[in-house]
N, CA, C and O atoms as a GROMACS GRO file, in nm:
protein
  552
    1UNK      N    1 -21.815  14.531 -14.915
    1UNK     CA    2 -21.695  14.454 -14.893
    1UNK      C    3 -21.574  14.545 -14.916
    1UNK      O    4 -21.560  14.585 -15.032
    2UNK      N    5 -21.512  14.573 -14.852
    2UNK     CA    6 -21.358  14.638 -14.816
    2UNK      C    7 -21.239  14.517 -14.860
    2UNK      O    8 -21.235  14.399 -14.827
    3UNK      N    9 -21.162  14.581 -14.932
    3UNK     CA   10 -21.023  14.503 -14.929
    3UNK      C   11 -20.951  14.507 -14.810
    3UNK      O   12 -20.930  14.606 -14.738
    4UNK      N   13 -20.912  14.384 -14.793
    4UNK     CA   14 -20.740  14.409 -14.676
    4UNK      C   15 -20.637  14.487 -14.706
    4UNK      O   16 -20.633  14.545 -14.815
    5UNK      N   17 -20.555  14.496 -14.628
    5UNK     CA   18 -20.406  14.523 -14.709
    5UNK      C   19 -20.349  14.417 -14.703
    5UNK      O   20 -20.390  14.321 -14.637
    6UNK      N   21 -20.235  14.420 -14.779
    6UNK     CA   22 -20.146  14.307 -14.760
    6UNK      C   23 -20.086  14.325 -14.643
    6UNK      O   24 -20.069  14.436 -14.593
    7UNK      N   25 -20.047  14.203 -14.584
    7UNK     CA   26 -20.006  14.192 -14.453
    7UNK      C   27 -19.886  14.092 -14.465
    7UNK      O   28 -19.879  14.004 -14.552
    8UNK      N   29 -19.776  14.119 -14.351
    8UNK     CA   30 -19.684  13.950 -14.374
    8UNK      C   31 -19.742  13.877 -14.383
    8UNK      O   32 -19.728  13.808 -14.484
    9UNK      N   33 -19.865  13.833 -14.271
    9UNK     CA   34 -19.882  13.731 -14.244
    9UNK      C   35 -19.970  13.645 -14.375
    9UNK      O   36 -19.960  13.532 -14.424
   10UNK      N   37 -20.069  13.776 -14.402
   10UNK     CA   38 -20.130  13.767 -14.496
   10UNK      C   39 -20.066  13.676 -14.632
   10UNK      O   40 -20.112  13.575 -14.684
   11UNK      N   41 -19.932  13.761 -14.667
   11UNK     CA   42 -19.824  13.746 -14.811
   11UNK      C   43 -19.766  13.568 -14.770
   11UNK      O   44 -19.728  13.496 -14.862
   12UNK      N   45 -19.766  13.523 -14.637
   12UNK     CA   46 -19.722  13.414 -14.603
   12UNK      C   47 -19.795  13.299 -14.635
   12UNK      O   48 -19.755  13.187 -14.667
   13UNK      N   49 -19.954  13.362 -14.618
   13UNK     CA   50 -20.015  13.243 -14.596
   13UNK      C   51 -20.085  13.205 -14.747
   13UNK      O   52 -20.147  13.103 -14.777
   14UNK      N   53 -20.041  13.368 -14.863
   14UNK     CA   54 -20.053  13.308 -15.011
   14UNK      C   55 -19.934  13.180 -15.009
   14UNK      O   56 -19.965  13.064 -15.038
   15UNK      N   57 -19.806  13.216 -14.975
   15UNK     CA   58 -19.663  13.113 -14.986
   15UNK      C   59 -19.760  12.991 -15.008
   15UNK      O   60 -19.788  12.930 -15.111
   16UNK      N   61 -19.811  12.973 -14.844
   16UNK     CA   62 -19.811  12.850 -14.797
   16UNK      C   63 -19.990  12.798 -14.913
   16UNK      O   64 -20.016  12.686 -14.955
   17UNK      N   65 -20.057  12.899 -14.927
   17UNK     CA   66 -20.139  12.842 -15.019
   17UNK      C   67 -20.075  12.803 -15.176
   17UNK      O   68 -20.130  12.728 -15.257
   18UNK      N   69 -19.982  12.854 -15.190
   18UNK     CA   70 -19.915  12.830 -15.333
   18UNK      C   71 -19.829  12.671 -15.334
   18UNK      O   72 -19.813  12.584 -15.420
   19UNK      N   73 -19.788  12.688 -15.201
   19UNK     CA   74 -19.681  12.545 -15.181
   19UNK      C   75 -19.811  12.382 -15.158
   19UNK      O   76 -19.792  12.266 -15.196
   20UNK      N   77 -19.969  12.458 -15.062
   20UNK     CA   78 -20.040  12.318 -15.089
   20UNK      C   79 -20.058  12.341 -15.280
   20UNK      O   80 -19.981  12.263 -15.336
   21UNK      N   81 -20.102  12.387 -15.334
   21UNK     CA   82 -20.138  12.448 -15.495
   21UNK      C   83 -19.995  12.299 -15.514
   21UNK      O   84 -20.014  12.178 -15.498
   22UNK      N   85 -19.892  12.354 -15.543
   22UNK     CA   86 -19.797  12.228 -15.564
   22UNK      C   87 -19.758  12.148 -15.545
   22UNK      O   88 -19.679  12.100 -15.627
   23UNK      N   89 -19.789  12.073 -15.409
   23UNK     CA   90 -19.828  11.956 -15.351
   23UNK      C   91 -19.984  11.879 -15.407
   23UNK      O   92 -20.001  11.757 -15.406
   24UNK      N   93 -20.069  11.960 -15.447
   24UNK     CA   94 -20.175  11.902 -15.504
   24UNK      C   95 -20.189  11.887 -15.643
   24UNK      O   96 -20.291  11.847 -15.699
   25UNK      N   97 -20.077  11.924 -15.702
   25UNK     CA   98 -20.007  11.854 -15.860
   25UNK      C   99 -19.940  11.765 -15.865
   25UNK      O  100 -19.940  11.690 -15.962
   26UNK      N  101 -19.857  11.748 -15.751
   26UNK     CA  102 -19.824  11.641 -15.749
   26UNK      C  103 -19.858  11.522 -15.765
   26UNK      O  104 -19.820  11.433 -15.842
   27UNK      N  105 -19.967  11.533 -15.649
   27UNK     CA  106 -20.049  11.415 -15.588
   27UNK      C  107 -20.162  11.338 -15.691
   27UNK      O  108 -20.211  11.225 -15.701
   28UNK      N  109 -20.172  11.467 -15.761
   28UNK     CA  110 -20.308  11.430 -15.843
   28UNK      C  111 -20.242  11.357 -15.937
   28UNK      O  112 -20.290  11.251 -15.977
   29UNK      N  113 -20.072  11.425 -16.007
   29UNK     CA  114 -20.029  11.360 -16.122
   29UNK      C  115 -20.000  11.173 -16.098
   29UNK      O  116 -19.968  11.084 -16.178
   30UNK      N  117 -20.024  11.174 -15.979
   30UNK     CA  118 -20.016  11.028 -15.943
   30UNK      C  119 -20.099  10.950 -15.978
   30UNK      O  120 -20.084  10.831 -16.006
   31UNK      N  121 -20.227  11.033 -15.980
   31UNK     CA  122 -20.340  10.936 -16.007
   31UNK      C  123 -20.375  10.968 -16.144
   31UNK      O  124 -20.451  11.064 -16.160
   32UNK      N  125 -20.336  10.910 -16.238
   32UNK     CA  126 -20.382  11.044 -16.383
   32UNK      C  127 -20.513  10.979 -16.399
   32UNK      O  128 -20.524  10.863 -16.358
   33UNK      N  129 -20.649  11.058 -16.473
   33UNK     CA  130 -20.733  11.024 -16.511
   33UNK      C  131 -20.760  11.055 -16.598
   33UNK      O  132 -20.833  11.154 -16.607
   34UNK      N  133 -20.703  10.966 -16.739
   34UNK     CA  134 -20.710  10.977 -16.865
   34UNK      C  135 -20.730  10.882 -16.944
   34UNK      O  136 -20.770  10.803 -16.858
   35UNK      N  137 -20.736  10.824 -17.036
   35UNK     CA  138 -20.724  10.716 -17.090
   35UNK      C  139 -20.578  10.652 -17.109
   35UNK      O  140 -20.463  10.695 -17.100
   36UNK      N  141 -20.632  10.538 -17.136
   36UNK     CA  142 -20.466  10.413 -17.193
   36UNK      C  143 -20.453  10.459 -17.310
   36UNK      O  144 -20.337  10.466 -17.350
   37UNK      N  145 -20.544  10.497 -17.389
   37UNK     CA  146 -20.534  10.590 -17.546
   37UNK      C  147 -20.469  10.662 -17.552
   37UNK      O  148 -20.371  10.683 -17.624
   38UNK      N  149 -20.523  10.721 -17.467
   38UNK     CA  150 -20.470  10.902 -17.466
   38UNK      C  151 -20.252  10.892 -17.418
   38UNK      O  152 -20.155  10.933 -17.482
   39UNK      N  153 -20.260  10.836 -17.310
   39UNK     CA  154 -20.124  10.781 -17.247
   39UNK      C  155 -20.069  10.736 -17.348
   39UNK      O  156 -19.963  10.798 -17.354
   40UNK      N  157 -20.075  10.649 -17.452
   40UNK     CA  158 -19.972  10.550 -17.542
   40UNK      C  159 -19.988  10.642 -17.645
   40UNK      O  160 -19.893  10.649 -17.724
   41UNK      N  161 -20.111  10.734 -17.671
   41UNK     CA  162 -20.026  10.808 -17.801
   41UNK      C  163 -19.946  10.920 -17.712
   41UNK      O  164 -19.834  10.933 -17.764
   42UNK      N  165 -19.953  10.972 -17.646
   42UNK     CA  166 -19.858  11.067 -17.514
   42UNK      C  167 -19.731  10.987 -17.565
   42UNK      O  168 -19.659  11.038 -17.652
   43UNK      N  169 -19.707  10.874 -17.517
   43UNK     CA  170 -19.551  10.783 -17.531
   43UNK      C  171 -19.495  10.803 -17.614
   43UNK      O  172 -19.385  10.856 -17.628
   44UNK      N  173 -19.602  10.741 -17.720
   44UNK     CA  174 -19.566  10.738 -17.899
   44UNK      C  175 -19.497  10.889 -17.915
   44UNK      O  176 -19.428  10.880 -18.017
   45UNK      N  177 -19.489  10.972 -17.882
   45UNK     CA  178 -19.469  11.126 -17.878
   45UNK      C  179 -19.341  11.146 -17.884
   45UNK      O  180 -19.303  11.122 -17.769
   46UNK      N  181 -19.201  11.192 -17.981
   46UNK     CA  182 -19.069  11.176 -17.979
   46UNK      C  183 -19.068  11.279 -17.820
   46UNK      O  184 -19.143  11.357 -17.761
   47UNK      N  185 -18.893  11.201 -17.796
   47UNK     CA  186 -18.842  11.308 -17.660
   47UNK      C  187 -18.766  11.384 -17.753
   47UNK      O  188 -18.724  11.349 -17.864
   48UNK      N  189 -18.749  11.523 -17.677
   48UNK     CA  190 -18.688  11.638 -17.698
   48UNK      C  191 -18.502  11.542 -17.711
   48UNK      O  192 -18.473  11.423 -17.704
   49UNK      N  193 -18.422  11.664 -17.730
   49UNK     CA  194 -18.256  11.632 -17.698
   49UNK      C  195 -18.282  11.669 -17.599
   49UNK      O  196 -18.289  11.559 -17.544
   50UNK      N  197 -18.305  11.740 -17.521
   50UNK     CA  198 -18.306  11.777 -17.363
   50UNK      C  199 -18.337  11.664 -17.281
   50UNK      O  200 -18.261  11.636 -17.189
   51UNK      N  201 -18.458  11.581 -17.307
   51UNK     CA  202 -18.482  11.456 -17.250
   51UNK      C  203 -18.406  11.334 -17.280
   51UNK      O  204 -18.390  11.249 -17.193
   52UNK      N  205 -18.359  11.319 -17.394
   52UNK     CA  206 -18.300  11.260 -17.429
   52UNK      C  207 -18.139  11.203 -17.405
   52UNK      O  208 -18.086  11.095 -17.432
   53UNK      N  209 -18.087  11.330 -17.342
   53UNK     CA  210 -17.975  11.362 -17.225
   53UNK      C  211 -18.004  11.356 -17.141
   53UNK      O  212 -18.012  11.468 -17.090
   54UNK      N  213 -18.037  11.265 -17.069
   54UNK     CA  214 -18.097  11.239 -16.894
   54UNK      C  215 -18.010  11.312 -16.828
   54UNK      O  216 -18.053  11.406 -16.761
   55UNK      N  217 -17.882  11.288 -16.833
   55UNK     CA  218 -17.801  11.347 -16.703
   55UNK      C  219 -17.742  11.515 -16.747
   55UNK      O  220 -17.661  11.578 -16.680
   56UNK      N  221 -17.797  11.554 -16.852
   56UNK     CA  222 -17.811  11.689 -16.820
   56UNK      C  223 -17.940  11.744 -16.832
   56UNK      O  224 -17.962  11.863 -16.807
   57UNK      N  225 -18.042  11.650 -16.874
   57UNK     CA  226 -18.149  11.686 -16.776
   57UNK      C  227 -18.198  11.687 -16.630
   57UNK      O  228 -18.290  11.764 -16.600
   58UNK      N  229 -18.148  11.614 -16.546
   58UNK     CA  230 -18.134  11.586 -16.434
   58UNK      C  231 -18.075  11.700 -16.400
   58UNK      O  232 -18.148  11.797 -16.380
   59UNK      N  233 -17.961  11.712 -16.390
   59UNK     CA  234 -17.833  11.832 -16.326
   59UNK      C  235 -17.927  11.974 -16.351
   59UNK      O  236 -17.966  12.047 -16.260
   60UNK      N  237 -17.959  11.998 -16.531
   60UNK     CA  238 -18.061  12.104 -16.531
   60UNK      C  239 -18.187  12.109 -16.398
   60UNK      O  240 -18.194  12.194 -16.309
   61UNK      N  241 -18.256  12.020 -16.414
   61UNK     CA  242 -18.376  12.004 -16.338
   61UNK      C  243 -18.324  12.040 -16.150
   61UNK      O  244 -18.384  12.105 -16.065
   62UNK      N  245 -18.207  11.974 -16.144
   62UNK     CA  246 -18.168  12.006 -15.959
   62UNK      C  247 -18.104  12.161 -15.965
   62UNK      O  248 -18.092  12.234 -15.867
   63UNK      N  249 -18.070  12.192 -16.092
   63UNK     CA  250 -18.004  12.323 -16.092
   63UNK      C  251 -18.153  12.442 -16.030
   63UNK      O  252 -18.162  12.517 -15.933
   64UNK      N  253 -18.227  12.414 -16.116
   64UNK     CA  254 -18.406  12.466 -16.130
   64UNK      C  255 -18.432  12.468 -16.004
   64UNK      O  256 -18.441  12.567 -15.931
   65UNK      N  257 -18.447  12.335 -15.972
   65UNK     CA  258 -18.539  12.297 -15.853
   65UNK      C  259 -18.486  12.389 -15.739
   65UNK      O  260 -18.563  12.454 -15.668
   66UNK      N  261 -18.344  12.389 -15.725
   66UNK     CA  262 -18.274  12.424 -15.558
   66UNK      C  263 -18.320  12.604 -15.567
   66UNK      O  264 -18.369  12.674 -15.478
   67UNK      N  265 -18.272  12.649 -15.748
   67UNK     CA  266 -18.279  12.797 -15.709
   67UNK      C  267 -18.437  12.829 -15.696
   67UNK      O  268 -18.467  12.936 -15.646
   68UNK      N  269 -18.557  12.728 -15.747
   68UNK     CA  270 -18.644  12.783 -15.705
   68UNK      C  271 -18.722  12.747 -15.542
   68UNK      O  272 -18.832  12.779 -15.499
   69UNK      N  273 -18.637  12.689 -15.494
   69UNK     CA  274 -18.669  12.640 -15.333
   69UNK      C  275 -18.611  12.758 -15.247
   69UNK      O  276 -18.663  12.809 -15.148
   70UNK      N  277 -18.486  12.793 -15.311
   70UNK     CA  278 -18.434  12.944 -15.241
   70UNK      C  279 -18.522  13.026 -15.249
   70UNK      O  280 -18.574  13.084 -15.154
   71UNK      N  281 -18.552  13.042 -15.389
   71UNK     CA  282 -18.661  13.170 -15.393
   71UNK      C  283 -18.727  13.184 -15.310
   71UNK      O  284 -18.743  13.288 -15.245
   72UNK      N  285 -18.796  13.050 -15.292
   72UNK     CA  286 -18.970  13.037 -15.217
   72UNK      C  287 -18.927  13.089 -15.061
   72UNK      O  288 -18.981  13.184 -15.004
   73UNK      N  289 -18.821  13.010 -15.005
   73UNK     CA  290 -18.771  13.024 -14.864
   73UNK      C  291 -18.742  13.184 -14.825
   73UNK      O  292 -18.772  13.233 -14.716
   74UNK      N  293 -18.674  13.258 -14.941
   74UNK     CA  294 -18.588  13.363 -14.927
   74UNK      C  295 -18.772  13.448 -14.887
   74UNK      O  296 -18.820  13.521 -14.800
   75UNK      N  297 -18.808  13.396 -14.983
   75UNK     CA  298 -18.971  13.522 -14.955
   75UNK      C  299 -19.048  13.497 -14.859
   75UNK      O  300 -19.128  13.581 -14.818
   76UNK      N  301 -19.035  13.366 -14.802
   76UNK     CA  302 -19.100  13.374 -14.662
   76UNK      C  303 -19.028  13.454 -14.540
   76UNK      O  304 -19.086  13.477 -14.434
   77UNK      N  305 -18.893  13.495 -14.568
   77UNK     CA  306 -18.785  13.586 -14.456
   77UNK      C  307 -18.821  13.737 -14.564
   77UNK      O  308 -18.735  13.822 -14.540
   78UNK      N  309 -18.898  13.774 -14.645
   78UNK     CA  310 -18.872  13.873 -14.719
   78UNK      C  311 -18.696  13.924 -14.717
   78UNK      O  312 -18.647  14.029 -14.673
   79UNK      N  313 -18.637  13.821 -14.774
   79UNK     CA  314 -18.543  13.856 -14.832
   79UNK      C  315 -18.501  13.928 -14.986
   79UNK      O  316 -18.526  13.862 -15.087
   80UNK      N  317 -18.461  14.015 -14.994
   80UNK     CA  318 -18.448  14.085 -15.133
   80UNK      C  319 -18.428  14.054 -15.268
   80UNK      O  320 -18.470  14.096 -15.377
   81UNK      N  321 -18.322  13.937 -15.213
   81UNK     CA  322 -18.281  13.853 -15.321
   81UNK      C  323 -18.408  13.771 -15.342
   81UNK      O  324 -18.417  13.745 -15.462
   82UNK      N  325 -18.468  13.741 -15.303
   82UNK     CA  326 -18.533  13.625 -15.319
   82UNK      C  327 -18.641  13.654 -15.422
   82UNK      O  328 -18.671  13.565 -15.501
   83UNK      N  329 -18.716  13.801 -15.429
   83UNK     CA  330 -18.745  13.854 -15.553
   83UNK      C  331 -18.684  13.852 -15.635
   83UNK      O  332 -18.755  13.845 -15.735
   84UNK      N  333 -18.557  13.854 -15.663
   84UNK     CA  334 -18.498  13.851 -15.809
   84UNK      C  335 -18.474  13.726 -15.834
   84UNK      O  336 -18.498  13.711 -15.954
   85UNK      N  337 -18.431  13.603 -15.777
   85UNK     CA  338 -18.422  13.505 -15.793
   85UNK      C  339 -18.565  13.385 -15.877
   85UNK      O  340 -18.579  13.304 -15.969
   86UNK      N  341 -18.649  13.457 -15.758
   86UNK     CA  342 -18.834  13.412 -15.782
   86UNK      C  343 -18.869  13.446 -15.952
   86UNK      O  344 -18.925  13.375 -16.035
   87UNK      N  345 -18.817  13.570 -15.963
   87UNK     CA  346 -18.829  13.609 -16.109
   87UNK      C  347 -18.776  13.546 -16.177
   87UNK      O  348 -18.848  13.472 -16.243
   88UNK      N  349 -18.640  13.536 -16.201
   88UNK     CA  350 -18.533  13.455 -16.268
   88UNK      C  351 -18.597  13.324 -16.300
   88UNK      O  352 -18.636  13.295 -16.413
   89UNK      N  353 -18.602  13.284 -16.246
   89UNK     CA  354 -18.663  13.138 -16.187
   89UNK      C  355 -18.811  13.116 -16.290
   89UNK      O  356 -18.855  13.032 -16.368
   90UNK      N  357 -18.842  13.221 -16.243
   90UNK     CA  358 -18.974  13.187 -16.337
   90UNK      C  359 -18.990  13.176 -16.467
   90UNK      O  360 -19.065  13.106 -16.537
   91UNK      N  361 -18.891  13.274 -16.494
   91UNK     CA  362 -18.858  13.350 -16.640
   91UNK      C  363 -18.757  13.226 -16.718
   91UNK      O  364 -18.767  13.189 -16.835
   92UNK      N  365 -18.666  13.181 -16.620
   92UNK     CA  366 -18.616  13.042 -16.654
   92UNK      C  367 -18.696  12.958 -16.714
   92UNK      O  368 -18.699  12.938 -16.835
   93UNK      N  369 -18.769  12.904 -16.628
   93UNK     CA  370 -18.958  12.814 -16.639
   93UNK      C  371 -18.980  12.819 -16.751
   93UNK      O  372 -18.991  12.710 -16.807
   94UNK      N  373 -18.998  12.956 -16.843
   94UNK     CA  374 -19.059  12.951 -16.950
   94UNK      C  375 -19.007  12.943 -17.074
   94UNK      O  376 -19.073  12.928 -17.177
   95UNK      N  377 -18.801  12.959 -17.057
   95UNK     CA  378 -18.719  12.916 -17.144
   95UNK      C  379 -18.734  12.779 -17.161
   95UNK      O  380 -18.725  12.730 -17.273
   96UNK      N  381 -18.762  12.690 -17.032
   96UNK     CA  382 -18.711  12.556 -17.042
   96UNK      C  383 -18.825  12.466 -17.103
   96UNK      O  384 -18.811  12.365 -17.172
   97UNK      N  385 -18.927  12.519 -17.066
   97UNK     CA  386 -19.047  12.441 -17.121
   97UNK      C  387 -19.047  12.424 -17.232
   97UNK      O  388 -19.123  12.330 -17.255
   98UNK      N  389 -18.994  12.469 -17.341
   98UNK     CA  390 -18.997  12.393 -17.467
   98UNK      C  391 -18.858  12.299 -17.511
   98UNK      O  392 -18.847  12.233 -17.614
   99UNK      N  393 -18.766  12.312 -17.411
   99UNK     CA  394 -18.696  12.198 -17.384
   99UNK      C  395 -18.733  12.037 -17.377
   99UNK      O  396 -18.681  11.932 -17.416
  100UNK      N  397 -18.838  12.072 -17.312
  100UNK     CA  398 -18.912  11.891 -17.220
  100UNK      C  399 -19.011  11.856 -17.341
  100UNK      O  400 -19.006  11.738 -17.375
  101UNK      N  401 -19.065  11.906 -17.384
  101UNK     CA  402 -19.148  11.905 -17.514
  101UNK      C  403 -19.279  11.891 -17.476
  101UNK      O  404 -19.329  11.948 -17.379
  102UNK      N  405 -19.354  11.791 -17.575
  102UNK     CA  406 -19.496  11.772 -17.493
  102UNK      C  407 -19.542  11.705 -17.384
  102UNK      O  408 -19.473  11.614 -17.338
  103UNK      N  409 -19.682  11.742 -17.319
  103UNK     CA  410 -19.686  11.723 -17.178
  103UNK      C  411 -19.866  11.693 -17.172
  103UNK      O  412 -19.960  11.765 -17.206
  104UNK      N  413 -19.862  11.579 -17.122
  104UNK     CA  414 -19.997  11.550 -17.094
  104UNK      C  415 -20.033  11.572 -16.915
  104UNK      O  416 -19.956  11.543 -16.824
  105UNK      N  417 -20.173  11.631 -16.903
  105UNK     CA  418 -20.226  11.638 -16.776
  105UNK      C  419 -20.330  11.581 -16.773
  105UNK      O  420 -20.397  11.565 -16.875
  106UNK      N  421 -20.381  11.521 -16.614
  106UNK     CA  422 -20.562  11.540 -16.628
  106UNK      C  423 -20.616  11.642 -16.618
  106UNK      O  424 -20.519  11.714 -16.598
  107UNK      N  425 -20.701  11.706 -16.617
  107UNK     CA  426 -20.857  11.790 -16.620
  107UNK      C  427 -20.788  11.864 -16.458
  107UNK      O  428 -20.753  11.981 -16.436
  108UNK      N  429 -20.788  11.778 -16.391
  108UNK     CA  430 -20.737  11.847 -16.202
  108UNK      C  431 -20.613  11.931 -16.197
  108UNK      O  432 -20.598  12.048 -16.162
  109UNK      N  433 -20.500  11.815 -16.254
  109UNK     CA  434 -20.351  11.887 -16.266
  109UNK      C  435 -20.353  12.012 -16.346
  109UNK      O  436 -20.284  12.111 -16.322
  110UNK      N  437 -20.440  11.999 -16.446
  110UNK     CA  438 -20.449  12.128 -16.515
  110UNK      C  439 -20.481  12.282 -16.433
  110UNK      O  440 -20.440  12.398 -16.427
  111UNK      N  441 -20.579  12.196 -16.380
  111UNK     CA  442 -20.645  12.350 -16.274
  111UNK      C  443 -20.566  12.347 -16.138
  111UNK      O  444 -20.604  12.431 -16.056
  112UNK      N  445 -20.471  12.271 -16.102
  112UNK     CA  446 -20.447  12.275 -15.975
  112UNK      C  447 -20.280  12.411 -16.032
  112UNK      O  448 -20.233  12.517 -15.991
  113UNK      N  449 -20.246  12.293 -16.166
  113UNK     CA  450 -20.079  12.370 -16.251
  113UNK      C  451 -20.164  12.523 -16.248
  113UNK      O  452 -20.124  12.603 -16.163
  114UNK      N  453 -20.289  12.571 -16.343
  114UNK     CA  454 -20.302  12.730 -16.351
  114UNK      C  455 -20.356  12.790 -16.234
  114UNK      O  456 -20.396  12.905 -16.219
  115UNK      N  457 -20.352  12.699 -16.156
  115UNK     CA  458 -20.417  12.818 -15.980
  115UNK      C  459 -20.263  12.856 -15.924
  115UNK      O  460 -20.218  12.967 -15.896
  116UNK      N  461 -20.193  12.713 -15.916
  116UNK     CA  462 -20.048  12.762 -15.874
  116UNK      C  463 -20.003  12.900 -15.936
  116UNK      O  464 -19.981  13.005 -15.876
  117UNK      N  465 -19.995  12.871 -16.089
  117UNK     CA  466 -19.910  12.984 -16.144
  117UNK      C  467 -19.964  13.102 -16.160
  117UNK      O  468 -19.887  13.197 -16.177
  118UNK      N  469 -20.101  13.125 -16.159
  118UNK     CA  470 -20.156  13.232 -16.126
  118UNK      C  471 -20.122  13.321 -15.950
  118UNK      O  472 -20.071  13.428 -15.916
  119UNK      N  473 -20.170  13.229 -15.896
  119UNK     CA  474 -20.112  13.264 -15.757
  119UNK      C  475 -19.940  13.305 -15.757
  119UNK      O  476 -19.895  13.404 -15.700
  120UNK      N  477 -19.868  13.220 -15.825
  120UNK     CA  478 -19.697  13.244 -15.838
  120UNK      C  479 -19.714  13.425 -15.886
  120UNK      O  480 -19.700  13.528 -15.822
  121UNK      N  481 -19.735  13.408 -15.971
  121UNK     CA  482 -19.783  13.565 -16.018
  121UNK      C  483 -19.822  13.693 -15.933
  121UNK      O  484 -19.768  13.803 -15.929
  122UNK      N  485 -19.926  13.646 -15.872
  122UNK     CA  486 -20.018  13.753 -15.759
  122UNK      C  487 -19.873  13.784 -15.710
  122UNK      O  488 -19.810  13.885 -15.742
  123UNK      N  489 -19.816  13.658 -15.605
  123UNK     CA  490 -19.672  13.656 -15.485
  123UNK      C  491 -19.585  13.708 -15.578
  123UNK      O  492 -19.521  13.798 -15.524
  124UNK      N  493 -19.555  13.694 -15.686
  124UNK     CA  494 -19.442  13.836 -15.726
  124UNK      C  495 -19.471  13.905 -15.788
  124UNK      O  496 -19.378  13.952 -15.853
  125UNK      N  497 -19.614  13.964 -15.819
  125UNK     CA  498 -19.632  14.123 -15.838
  125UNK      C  499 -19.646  14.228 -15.675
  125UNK      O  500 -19.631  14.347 -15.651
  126UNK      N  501 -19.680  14.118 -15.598
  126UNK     CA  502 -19.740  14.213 -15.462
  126UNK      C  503 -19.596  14.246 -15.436
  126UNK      O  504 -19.561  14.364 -15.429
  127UNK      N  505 -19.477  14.109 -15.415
  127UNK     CA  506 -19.330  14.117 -15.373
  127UNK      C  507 -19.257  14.256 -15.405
  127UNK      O  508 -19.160  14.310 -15.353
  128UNK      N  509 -19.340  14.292 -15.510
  128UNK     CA  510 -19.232  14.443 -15.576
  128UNK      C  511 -19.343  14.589 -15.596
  128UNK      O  512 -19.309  14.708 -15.598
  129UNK      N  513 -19.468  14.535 -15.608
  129UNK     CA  514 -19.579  14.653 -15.606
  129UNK      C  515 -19.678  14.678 -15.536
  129UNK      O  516 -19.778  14.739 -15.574
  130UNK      N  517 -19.652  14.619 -15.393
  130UNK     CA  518 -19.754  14.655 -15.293
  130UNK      C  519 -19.695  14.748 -15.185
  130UNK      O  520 -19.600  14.823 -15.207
  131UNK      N  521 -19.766  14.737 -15.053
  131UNK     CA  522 -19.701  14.771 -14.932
  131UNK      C  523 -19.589  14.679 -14.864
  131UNK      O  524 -19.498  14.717 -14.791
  132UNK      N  525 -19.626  14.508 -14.922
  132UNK     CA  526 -19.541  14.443 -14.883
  132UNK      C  527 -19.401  14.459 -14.923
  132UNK      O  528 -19.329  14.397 -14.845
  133UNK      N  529 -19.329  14.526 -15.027
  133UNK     CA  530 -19.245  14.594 -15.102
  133UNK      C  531 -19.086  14.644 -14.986
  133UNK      O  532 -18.965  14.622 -14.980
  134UNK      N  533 -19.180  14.714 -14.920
  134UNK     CA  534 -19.143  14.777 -14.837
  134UNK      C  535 -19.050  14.712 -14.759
  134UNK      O  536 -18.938  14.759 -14.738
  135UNK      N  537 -19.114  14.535 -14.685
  135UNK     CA  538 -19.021  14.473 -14.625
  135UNK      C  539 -18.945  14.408 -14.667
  135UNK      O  540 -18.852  14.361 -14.603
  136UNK      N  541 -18.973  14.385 -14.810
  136UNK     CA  542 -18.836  14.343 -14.896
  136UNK      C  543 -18.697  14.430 -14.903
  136UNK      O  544 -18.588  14.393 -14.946
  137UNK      N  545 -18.731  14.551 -14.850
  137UNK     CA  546 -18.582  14.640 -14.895
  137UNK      C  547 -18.538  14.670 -14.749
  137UNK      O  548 -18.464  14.768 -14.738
  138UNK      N  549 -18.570  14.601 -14.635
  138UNK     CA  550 -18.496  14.588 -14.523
  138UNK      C  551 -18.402  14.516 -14.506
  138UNK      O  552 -18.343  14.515 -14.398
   0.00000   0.00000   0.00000
């Protein structure tokens, strides 16, 4: 077995496997499969001040959301910025998470949340240390 190289089309069609990856967290978080136990002590669970400020959690959260929709878009045009942003963004992610406080998943969302962010990972290490590199600085 031989490796590929990375290819656009190739680096595109991680995107588009990363974007179903977060569409299928979604979907799943819809259906949770957990207990009513498990859920009401989840509730019972104090909110953060971050949650607790809806409307600057909100404003935070659309602030998040838009620059990481740029990101995603900017790297399907291999735009330059869109690596630094993707980073930012991510690196944001991991300031904010102890903002929201605790967080219950099912068993699926769990593996669907660490395939995404693993994959998020692969798409911006290749973005700056592969061959694909290259068409970022056009």
């Amino acid at each position: 077995m031989t490796l590929q190289p990375i290819t656009e089309s190739r680096y595109q069609k991680l995107l588009w496997i990363y974007i179903a990856l977060i569409l299928a967290t979604i979907v799943s978080g819809l259906f949770p499969m957990y207990s009513e136990n498990l859920e009401a002590a989840y509730n019972a669970e104090p909110e953060t001040w971050f949650i607790n400020h809806y409307w600057i959690a909100v404003i935070g959260a659309t602030i998040f959301a838009l620059a990481w929709l740029a990101g995603l878009i900017g790297l399907f045009f291999f735009k330059n910025w869109a690596r630094a942003l993707s980073t930012y963004t991510t690196l944001m992610g991991f300031l904010i998470y102890p903002l929201i406080g605790t967080s219950l998943y099912s068993g699926i969302e769990s593996a669907f949340i660490e395939a995404s962010a693993t994959l998020w990972g692969a798409i911006l290490a290749l973005s700056y240390f592969s061959p694909i590199s290259e068409r970022f600085e056009r």
